[in-house]
mmCIF file of the N, C-alpha and C atoms, coordinates in Angstrom:
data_MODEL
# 
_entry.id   MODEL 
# 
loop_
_atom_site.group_PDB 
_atom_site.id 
_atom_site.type_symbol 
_atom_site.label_atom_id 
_atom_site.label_alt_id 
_atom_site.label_comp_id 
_atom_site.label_asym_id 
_atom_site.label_entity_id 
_atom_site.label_seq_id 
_atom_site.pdbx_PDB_ins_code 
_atom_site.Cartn_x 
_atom_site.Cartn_y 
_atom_site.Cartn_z 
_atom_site.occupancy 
_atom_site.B_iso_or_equiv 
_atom_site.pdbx_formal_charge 
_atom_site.auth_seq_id 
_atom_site.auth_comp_id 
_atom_site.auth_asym_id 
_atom_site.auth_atom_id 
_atom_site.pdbx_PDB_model_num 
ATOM 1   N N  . UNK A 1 1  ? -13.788 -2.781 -3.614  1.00 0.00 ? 1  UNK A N  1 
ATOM 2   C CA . UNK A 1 1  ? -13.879 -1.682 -2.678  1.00 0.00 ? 1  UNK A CA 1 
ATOM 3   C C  . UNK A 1 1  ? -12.962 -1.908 -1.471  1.00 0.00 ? 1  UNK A C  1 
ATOM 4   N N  . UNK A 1 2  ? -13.047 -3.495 -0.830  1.00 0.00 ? 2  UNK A N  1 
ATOM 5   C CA . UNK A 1 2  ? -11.930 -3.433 0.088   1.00 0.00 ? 2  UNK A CA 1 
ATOM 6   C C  . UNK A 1 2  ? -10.456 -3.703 0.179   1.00 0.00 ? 2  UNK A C  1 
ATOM 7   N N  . UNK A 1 3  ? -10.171 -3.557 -1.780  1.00 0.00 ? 3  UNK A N  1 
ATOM 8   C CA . UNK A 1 3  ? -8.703  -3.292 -1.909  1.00 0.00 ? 3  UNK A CA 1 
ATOM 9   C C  . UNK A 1 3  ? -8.138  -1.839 -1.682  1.00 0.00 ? 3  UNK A C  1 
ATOM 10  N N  . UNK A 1 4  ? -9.357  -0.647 -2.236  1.00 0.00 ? 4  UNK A N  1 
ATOM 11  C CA . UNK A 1 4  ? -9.420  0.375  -2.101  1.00 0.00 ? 4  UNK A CA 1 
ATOM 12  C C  . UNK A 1 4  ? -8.973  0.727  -0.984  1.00 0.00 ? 4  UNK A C  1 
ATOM 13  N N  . UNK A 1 5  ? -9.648  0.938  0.261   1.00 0.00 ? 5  UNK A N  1 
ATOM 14  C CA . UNK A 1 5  ? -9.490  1.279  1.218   1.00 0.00 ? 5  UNK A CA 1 
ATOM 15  C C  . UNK A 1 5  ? -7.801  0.507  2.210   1.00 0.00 ? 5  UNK A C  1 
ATOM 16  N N  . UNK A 1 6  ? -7.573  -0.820 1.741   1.00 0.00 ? 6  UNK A N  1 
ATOM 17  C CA . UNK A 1 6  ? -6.339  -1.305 1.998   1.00 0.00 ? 6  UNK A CA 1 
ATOM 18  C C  . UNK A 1 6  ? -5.542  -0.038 1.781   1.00 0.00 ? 6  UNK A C  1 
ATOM 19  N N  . UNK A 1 7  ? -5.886  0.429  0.147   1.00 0.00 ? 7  UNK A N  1 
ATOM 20  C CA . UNK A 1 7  ? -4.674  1.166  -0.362  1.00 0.00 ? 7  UNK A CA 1 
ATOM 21  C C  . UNK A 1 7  ? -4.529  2.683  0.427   1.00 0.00 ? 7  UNK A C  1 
ATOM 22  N N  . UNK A 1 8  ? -5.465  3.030  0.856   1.00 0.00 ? 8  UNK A N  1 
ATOM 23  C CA . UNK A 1 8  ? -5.275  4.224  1.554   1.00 0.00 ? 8  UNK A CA 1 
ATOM 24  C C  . UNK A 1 8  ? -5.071  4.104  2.632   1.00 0.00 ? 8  UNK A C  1 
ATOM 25  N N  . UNK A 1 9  ? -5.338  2.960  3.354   1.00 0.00 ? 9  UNK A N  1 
ATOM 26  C CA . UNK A 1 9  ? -4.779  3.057  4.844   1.00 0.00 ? 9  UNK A CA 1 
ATOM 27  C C  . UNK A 1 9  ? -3.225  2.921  5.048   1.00 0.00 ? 9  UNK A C  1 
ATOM 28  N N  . UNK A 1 10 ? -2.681  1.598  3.515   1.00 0.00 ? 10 UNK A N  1 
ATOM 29  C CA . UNK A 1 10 ? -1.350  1.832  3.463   1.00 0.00 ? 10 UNK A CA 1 
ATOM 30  C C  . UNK A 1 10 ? -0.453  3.302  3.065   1.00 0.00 ? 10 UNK A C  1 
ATOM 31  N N  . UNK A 1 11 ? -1.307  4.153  2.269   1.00 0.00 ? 11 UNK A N  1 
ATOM 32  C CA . UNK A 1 11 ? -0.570  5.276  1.993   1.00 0.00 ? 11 UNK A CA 1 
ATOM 33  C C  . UNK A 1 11 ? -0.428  6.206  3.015   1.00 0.00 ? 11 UNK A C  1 
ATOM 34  N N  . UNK A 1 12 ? -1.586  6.080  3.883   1.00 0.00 ? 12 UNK A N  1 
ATOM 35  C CA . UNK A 1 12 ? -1.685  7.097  5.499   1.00 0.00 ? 12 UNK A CA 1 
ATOM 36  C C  . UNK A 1 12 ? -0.471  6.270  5.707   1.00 0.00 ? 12 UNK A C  1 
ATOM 37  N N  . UNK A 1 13 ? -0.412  4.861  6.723   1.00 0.00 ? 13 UNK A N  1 
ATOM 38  C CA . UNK A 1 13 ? 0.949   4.414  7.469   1.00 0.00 ? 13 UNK A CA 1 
ATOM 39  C C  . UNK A 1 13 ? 1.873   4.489  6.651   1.00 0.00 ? 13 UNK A C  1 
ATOM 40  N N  . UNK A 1 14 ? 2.181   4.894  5.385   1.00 0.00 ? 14 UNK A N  1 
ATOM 41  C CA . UNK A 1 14 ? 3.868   5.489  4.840   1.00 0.00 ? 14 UNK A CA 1 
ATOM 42  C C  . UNK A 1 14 ? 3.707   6.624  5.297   1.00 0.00 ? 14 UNK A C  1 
ATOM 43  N N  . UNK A 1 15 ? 3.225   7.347  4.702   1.00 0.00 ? 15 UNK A N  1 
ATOM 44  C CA . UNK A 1 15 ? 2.888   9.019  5.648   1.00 0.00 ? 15 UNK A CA 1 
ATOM 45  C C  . UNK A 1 15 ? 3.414   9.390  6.356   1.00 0.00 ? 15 UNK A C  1 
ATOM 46  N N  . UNK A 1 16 ? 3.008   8.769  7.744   1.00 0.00 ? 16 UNK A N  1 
ATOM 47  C CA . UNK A 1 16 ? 2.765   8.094  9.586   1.00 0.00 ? 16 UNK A CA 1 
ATOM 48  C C  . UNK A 1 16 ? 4.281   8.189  9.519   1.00 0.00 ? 16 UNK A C  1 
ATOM 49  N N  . UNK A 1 17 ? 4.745   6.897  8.634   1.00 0.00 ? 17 UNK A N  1 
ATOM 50  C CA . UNK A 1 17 ? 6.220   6.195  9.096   1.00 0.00 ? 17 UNK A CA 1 
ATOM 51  C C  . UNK A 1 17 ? 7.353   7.185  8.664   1.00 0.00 ? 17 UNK A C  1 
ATOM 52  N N  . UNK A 1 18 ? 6.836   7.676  7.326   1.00 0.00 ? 18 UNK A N  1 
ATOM 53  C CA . UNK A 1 18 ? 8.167   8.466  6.930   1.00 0.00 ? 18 UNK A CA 1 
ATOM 54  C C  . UNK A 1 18 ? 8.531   10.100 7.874   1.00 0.00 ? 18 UNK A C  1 
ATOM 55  N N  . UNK A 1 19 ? 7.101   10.354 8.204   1.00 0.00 ? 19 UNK A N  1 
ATOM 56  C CA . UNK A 1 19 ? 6.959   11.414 9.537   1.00 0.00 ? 19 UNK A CA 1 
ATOM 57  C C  . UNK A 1 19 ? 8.153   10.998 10.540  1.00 0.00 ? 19 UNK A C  1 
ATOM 58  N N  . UNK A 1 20 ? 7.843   9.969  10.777  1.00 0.00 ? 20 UNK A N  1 
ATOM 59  C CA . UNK A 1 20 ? 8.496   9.728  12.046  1.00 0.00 ? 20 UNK A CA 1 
ATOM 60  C C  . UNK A 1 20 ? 9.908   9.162  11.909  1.00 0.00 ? 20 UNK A C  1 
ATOM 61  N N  . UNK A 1 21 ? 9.946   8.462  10.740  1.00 0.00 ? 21 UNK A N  1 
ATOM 62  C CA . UNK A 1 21 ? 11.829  8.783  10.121  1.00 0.00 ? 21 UNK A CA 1 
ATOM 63  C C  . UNK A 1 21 ? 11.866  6.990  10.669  1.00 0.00 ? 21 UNK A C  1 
ATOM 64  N N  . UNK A 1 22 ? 11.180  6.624  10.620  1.00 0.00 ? 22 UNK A N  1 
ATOM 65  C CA . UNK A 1 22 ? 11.426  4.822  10.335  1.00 0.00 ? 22 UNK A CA 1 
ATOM 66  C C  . UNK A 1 22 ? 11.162  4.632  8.934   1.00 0.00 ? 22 UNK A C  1 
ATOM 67  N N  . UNK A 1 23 ? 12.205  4.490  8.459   1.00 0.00 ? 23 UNK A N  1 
ATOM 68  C CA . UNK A 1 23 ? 12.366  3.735  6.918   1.00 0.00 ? 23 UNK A CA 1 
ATOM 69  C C  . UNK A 1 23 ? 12.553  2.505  6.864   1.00 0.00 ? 23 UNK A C  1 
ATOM 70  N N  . UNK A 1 24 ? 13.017  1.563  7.906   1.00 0.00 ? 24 UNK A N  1 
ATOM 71  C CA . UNK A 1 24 ? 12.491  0.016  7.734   1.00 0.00 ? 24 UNK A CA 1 
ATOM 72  C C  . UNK A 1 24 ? 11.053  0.044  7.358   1.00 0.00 ? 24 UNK A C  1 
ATOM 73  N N  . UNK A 1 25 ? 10.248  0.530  8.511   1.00 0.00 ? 25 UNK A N  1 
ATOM 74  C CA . UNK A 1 25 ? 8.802   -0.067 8.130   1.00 0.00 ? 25 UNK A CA 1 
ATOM 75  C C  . UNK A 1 25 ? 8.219   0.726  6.868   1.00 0.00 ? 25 UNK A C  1 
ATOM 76  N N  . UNK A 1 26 ? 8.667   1.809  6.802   1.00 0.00 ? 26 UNK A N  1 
ATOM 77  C CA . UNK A 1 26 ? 7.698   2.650  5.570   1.00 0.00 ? 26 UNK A CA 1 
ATOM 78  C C  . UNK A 1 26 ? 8.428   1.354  4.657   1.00 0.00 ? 26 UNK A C  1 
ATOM 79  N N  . UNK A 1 27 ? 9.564   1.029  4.363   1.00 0.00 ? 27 UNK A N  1 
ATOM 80  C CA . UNK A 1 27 ? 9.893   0.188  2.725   1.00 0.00 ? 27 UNK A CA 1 
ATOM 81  C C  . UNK A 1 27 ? 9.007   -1.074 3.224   1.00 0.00 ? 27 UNK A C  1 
ATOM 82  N N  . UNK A 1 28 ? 9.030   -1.677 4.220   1.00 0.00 ? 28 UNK A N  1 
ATOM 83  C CA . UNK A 1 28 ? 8.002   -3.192 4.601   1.00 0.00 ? 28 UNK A CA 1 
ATOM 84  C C  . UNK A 1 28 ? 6.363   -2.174 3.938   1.00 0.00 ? 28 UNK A C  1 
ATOM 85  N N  . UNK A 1 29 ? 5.992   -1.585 4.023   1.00 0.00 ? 29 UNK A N  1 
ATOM 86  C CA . UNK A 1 29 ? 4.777   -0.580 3.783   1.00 0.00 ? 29 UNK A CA 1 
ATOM 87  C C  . UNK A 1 29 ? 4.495   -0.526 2.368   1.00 0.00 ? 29 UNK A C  1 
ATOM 88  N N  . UNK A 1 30 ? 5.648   0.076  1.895   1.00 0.00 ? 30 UNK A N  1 
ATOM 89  C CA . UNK A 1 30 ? 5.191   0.205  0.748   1.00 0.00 ? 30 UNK A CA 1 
ATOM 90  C C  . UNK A 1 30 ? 5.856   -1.086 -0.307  1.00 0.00 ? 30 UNK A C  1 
ATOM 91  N N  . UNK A 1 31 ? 6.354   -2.277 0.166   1.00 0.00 ? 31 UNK A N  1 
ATOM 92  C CA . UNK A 1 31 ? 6.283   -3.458 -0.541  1.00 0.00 ? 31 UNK A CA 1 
ATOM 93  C C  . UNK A 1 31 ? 5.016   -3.930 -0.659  1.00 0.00 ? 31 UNK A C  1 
ATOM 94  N N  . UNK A 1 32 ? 4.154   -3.897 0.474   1.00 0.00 ? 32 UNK A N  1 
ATOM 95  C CA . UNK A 1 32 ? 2.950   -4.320 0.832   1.00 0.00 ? 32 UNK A CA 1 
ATOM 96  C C  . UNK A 1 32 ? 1.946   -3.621 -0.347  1.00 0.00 ? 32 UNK A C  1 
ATOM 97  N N  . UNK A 1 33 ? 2.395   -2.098 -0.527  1.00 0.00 ? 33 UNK A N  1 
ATOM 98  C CA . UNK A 1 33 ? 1.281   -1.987 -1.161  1.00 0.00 ? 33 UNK A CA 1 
ATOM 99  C C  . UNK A 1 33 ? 1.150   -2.150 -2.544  1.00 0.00 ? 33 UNK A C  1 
ATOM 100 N N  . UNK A 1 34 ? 2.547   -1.935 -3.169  1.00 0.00 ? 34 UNK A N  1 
ATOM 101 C CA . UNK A 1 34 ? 2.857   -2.491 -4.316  1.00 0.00 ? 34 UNK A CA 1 
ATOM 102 C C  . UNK A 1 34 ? 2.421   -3.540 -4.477  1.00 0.00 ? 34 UNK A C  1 
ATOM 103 N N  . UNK A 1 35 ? 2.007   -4.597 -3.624  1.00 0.00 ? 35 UNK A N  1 
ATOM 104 C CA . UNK A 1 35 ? 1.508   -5.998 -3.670  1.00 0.00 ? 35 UNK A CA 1 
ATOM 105 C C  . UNK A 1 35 ? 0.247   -6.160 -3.773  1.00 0.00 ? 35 UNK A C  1 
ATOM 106 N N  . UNK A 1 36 ? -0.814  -5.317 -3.020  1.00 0.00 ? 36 UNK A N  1 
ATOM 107 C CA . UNK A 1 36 ? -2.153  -5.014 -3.168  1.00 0.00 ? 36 UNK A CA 1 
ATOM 108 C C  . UNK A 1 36 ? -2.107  -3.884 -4.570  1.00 0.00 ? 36 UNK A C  1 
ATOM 109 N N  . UNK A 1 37 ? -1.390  -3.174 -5.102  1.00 0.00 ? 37 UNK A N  1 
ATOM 110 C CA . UNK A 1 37 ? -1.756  -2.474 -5.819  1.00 0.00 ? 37 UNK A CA 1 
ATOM 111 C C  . UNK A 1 37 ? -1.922  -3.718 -7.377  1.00 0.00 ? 37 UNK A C  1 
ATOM 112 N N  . UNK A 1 38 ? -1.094  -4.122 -7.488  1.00 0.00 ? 38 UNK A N  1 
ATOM 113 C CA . UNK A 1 38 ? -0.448  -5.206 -8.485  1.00 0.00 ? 38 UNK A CA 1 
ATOM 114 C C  . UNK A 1 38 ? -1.482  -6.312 -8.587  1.00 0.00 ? 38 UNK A C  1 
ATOM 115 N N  . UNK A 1 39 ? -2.234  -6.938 -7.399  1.00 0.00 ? 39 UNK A N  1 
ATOM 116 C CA . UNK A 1 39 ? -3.722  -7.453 -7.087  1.00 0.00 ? 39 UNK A CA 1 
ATOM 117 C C  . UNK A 1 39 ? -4.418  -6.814 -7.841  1.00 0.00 ? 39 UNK A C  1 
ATOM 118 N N  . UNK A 1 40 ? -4.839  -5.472 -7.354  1.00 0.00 ? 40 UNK A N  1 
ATOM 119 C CA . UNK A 1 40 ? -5.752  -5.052 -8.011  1.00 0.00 ? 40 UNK A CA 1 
ATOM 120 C C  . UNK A 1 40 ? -5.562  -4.419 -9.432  1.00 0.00 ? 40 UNK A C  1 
ATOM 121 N N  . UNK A 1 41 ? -4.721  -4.761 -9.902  1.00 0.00 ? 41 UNK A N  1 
ATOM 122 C CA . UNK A 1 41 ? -4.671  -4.278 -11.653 1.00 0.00 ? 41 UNK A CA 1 
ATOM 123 C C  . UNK A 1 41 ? -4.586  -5.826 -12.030 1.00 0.00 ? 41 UNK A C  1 
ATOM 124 N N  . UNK A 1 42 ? -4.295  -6.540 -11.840 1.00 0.00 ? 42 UNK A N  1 
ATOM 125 C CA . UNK A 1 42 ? -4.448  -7.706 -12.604 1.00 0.00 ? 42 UNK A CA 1 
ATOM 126 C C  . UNK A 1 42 ? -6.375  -7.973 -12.630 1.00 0.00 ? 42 UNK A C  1 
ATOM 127 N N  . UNK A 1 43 ? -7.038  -7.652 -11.176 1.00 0.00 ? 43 UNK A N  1 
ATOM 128 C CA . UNK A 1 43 ? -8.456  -8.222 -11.411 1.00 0.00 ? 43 UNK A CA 1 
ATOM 129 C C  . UNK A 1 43 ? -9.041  -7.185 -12.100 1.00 0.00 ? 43 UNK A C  1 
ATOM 130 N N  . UNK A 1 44 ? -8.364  -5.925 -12.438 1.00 0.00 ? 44 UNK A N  1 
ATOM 131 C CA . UNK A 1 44 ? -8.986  -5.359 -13.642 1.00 0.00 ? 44 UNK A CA 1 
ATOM 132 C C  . UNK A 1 44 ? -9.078  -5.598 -14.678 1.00 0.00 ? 44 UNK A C  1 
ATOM 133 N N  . UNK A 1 45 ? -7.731  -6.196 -15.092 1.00 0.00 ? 45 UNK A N  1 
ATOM 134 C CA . UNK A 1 45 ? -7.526  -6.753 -16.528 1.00 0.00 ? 45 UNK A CA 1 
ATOM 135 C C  . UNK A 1 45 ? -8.102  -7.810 -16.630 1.00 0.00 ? 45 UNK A C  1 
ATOM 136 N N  . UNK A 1 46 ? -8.829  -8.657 -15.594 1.00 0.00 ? 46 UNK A N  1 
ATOM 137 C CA . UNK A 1 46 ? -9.121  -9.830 -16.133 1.00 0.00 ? 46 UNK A CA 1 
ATOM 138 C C  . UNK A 1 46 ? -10.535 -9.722 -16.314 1.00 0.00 ? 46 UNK A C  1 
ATOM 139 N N  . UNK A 1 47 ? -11.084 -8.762 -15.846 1.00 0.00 ? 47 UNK A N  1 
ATOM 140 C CA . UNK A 1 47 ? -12.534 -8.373 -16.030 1.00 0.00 ? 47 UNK A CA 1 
ATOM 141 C C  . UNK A 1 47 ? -12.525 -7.157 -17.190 1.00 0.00 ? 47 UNK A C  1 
# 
């Protein structure tokens, strides 16, 4: 549940960032979440 909510707070701050036309941080953003997303499919598969 609290990968979940990681993942939506990261998809709001790309949102946020690409609104506001900073594309450094939205790509730091969405490396991040690719990283929590990738977490959480592996502890699916392993369960």
């Amino acid at each position: 549940m609290e990968k979940n909510k990681m993942i939506v707070m990261l998809k709001y701050r790309i949102q946020r960032y690409q609104a506001m036309g900073n594309g450094a941080m939205c790509q730091n953003l969405i490396s991040e979440l690719n990283k929590v997303q990738e977490t959480n499919r592996s502890m699916v598969k392993a369960n």
